[in-house]
Every structure is written in structure tokens, then in C-alpha cells.
N, C-alpha and C positions, 0 to 999 in steps of 0.2 A: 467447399465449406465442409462437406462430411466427413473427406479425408483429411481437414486438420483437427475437428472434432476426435476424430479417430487415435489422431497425432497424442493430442492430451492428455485422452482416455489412456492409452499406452504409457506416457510419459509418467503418468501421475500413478497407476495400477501395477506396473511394469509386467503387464503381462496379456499378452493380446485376449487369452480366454475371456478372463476380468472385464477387458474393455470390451469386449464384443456384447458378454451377457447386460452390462450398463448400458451401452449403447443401443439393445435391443436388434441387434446384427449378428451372421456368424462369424468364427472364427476365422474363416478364410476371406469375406468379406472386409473384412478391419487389415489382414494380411496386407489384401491386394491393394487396401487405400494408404497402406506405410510402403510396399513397394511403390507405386504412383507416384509418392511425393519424393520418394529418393530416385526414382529417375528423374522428375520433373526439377530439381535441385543438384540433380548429380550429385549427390554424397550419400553417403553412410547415414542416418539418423541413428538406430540401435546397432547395440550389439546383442547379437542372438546367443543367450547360454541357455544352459539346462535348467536354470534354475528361473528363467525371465527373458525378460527385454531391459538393458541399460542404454541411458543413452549415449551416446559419441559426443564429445566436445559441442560438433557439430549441431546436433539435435539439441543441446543445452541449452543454446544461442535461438535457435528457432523453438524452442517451448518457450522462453521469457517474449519473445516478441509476440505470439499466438497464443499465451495465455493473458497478454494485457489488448490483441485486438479482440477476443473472444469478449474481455470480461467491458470492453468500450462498445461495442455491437449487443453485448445485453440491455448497459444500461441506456444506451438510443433506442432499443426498441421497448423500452418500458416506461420510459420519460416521458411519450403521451400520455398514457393512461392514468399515473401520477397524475399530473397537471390534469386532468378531465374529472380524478376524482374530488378535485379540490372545489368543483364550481359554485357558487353563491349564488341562489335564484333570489328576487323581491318580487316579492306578489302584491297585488294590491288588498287592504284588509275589507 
């Protein structure tokens, strides 16, 4: 999970510094969790320039999939609390 976190962070900043200091990670940490996912995928996800991180076709394809499970895994974990803040007590007077 933190290394697609990571994924995002990268994706959406393009630039692992960025995403590391958001992430509250280092730089080299954020590194090693975009290397992990491209071995663990065998592809490419970025391309490394001077100027950033872009992504590869590839990494396109998997930020649209991992930015809509991210954003379904938030709203499941806040949809109790929602509903819990809704509750209605009757008392007796």
C-alpha cells in the first residue's frame, strides 16, 4: 500500500523529492518503493529526466487504476463514521 501511495505521490508531483517531503518519507525511500513496483510489474512506470519523473504509457494505465482504488479504500474507510455521526437517540422526558 505505501508503495502505491508512493506511486501517486510521484505521479501527480513528478518528482520523488516533492513526493517524499508529502509523504513524510526520504527521498530514497519513495526511490526504492517506484523501483519495487517496477520490478514487481516488470515495466517501466517513469521516465527519469533532469527536470522530474514522467510517466510511461505504462505508469498512466496503473495511476488511473490506483488513483480510483485509493480514492474507493478512502471512501470505505470513512463511511462508518459518517453513518455513526448520523445517530438519533430518544430519551424518555
Amino acid at each position: 500500500m505505501m508503495g502505491l501511495q508512493a506511486f501517486v505521490a510521484v505521479a501527480r508531483l513528478g518528482s520523488l523529492t516533492r513526493a517524499a517531503r508529502q509523504l513524510c518519507r526520504t527521498q530514497g525511500a519513495v526511490s526504492r518503493q517506484i523501483q519495487q513496483l517496477e520490478q514487481h510489474y516488470q515495466m517501466t512506470l517513469f521516465y527519469r529526466t533532469t527536470s522530474g519523473m514522467d510517466m510511461t504509457p505504462n505508469g498512466e494505465v496503473l495511476y488511473v487504476l490506483v488513483s480510483h482504488l485509493l480514492g474507493a479504500l478512502s471512501d470505505f474507510s470513512s463511511g462508518p463514521a459518517d453513518r455513526q455521526a448520523n445517530i438519533r437517540l430518544r430519551l424518555p422526558s
